[in-house]
C-alpha positions in Angstrom: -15.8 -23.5 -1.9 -15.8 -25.4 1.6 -19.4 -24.2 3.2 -18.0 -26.0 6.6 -16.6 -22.8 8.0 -17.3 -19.4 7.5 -13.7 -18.6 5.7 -12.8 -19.8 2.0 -11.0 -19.4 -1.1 -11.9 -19.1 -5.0 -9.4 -19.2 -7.8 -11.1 -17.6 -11.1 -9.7 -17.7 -14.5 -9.4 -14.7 -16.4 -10.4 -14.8 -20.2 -8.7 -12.5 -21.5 -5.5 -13.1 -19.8 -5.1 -16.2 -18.8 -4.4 -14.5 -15.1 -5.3 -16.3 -11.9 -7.9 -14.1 -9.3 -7.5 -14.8 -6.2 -10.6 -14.1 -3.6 -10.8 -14.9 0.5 -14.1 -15.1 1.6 -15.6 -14.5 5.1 -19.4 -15.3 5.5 -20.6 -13.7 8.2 -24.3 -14.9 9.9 -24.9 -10.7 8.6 -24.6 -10.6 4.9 -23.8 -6.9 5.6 -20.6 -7.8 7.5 -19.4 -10.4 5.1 -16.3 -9.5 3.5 -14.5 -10.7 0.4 -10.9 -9.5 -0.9 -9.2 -10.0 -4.5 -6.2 -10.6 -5.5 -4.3 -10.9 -9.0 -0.8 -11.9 -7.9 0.4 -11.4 -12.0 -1.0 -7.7 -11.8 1.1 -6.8 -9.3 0.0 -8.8 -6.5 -2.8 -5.9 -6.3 -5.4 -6.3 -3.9 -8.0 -5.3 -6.2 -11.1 -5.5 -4.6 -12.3 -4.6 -0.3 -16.0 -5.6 0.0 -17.6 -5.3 2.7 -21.2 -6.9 2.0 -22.0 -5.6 -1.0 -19.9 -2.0 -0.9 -16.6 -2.4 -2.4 -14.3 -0.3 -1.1 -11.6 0.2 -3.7 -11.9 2.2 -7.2 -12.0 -0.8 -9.8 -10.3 -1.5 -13.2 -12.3 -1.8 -16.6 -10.4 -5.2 -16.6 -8.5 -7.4 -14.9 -5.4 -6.6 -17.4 -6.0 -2.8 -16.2 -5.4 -3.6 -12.6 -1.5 -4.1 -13.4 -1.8 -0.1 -14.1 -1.0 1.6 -10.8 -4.3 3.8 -10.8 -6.7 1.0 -9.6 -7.6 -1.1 -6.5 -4.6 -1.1 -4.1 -1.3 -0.8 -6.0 2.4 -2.6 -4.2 4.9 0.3 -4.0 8.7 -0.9 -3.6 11.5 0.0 -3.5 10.6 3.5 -4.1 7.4 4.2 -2.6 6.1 7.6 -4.8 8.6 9.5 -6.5 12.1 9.6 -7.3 13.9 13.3 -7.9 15.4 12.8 -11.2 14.8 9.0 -11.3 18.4 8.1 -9.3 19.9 8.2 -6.2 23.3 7.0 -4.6 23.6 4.6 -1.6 27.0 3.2 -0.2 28.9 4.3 -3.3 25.9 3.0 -5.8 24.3 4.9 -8.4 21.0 3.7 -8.8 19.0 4.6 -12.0 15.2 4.6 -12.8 13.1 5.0 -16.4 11.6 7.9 -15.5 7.9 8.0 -15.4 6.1 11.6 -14.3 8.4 14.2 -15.9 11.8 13.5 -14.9 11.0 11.8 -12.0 10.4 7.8 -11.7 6.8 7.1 -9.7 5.8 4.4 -7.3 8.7 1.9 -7.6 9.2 -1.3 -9.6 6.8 -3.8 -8.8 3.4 -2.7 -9.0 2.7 -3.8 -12.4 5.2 -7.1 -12.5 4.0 -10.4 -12.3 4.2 -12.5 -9.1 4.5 -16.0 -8.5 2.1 -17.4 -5.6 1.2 -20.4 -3.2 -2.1 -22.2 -2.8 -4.5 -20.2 -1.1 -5.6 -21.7 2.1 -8.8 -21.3 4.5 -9.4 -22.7 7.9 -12.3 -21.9 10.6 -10.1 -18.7 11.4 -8.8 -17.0 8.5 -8.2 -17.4 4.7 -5.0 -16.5 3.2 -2.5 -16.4 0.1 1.1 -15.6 0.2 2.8 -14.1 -3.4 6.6 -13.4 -3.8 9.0 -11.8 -6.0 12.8 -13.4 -6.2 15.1 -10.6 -7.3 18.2 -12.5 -8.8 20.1 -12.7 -12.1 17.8 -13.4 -15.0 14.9 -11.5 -13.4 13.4 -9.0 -15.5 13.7 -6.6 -12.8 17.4 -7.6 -11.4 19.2 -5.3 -13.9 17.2 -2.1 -12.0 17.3 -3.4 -8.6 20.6 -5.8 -8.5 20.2 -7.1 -5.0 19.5 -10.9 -4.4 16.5 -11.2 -2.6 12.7 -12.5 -2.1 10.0 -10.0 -1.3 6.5 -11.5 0.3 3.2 -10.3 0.7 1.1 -12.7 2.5 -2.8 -11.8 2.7 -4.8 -13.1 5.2 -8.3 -12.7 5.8 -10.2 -12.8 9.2 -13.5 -11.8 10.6 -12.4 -8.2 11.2 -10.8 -7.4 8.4 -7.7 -8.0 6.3 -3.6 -8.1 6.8 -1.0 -7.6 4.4 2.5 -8.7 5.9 5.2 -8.0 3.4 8.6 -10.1 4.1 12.1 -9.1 3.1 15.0 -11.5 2.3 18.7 -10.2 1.7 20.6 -12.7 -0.1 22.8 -10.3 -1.1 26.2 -9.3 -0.1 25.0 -5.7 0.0 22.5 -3.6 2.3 19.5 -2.9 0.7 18.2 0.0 1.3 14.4 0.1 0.6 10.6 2.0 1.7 7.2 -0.1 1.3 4.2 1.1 1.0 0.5 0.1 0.3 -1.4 2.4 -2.5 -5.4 2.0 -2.2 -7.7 4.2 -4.1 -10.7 4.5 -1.9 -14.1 4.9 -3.8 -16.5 7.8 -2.8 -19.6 5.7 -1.6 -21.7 8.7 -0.5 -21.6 12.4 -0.4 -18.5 13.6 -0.3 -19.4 15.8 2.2 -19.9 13.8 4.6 -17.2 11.4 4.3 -14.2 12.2 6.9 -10.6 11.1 7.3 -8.3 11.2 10.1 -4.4 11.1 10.0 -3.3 11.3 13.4 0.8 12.4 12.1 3.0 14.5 14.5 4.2 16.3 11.1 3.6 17.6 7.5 6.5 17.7 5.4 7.3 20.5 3.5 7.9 20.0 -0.6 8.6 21.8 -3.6 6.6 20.4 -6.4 5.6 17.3 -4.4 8.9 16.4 -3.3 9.9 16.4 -0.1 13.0 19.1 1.2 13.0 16.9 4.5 11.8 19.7 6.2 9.4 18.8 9.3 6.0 21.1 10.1 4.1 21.3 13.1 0.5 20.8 12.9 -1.0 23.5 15.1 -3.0 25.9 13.2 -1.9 24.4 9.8 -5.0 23.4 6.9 -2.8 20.4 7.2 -3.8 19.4 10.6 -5.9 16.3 9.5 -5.8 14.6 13.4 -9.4 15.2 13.8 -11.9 14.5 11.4 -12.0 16.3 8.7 -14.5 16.4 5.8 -13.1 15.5 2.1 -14.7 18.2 0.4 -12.7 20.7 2.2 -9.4 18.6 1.2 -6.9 19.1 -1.6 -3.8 16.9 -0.7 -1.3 15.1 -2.2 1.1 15.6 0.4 3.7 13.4 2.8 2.8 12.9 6.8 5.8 12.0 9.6 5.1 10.6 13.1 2.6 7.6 12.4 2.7 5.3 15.6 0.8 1.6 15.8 -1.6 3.3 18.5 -3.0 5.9 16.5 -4.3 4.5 12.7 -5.7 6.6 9.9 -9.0 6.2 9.5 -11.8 7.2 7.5 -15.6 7.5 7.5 -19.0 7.2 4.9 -21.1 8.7 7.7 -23.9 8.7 5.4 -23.2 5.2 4.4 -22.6 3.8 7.7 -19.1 2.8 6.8 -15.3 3.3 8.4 -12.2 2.0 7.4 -9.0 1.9 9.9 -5.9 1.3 8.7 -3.8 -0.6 11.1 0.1 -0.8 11.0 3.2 -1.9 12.2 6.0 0.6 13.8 7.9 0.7 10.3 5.2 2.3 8.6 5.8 6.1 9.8 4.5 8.1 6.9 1.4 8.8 5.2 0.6 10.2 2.0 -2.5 11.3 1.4 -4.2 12.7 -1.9 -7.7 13.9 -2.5 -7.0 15.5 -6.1 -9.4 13.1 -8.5 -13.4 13.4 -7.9 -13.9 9.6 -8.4 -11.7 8.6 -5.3 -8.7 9.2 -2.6 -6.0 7.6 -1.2 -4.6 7.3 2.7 -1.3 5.1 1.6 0.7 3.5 4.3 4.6 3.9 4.2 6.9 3.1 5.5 9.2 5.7 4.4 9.1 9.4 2.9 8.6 10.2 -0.4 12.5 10.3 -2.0 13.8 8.6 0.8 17.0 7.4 -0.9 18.3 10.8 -1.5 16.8 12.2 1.8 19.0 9.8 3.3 21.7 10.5 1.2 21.8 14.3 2.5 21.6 12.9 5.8 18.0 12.8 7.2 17.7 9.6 8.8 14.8 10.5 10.6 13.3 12.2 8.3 13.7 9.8 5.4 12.8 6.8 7.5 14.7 4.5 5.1 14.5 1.0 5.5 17.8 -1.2 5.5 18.2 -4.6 5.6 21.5 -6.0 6.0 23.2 -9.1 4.1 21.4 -12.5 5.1 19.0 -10.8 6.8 15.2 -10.4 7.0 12.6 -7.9 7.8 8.5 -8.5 8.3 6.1 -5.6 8.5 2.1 -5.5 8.0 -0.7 -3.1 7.2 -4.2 -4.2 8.6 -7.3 -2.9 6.6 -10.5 -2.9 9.4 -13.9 -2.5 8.0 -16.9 -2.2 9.7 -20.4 -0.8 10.1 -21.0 2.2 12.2 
């Protein structure tokens, strides 16, 4: 670890697996305001672990072989951000076909639990990063699901205020690919539920039918849904889609009675939010960049409501989700 500036890196070793772990450090002059991410890019390039000082943000895996399950630390959702209806859709003449995973549905995409190749991690006296990828091409274990040639990236990179993932697209296809990203976290309850708040400034709830989305837009006046003031999590029983997210008004959340906030920073793509506040041990405020079903939204026509992503042949697409921290 280089002591010369306040940002580093640490590689550990995993016993049991063999895995890489992948930490950026920031040392702050406060210890309080230190904070230290982990990543295991072979566990699906989870970013395990948000401390800041000595609070860790993120509900943890029994194991570092756990984290590749997508109930832990801060899962990678792609191509199919949350669920599938019947684990297929069609786009441009395609039939695309999923093993489904929660009934007869397929859940929260393909990568979350693959193994990702990564560079050297690198620190200088501004930031610490590490940059994983997946290459989607013949031979892949995932190319038979997902048969478009192409790299996805997620670079990490660490400064004093808090922590950006960027995720890269790549078509080296011959074919569109259609696609929604999204960013999974599974925030720990560090005080009394009570009096920890969140805030999802959305313009709309969507309306679904056994938590999928008709495409149908609410209004938020007057609804229990209306979460664009603070709102206390023990009055809260989500898991439910949000439409209208703009880069100048982030979700947020607060552990008033631990001092704590968290605002989640993101770029114009990511114009949902799902939020869900079902389990006692944590909740989740995931970033996305698309609806829930948004391939067969957009099938039935609902552009705007779907949000889909698509990136044409030999082109590329770069979008990022910023997790602040700080003490309040």
């Amino acid at each position: 670890m280089n002591q010369s500036t306040p940002f580093s890196t640490e590689t550990q070793i995993d016993a049991e697996t063999g895995w890489e772990v992948i930490y950026l450090l920031y040392q702050d002059e406060d210890p309080d305001q230190s904070i230290r991410v982990g990543i295991v890019p072979k566990a699906g390039s989870n970013m395990f672990s948000l401390q800041l000082g000595q609070d860790e943000l993120l509900w943890q895996a029994p194991s570092i072989r756990a984290v590749q399950k997508r109930e832990h630390g801060n899962p990678v959702l792609y191509p199919t951000p949350n669920r599938v209806r019947n684990s297929r859709f069609t786009f441009e003449g395609r039939t695309f076909t999923f093993p489904p995973n929660w009934k007869e549905h397929f859940l929260h995409g393909l990568v979350h639990g693959a193994q990702w190749n990564f560079q050297s991690p690198r620190a200088d006296e501004q930031q610490a990063s590490v940059m994983t990828y997946i290459d989607f091409e013949p031979g892949h274990e995932l190319y038979d699901l997902w048969p478009f040639d192409h790299r996805i990236a997620l670079t990490f990179t660490l400064e004093k205020d808090g922590v950006t993932v960027r995720f890269d697209i790549q078509n080296r296809d011959d074919h569109a690919l259609p696609f929604g990203f999204a960013l999974h976290p599974f925030f720990n309850y560090l005080g009394d539920k009570s009096k920890t708040v969140m805030c999802v400034p959305a313009t709309h709830h969507m309306q679904a039918v056994d938590l999928l989305p008709t495409g149908g837009l609410e209004p938020l006046d007057g609804s229990k849904y209306d979460l664009r003031t603070p709102v206390s999590l023990d009055k809260l029983h989500l898991d439910d889609v949000y439409y209208g997210m703009v880069p100048e008004k982030p979700a947020w959340y607060e552990i008033r009675d631990r001092g704590i906030r968290l605002t989640m920073k993101a770029s114009p793509e990511f114009t949902h939010v799902v939020v869900f506040t079902e389990i006692p041990e944590f909740f989740c405020i995931e970033n996305q960049t698309c609806s829930t079903d948004a391939h067969n939204l957009y099938a039935q026509g609902l552009k705007k409501e779907s949000h889909l992503l698509i990136v044409q042949p030999g082109e590329s697409m770069s979008m990022w989700v910023k997790y602040v921290p700080e003490r309040i």
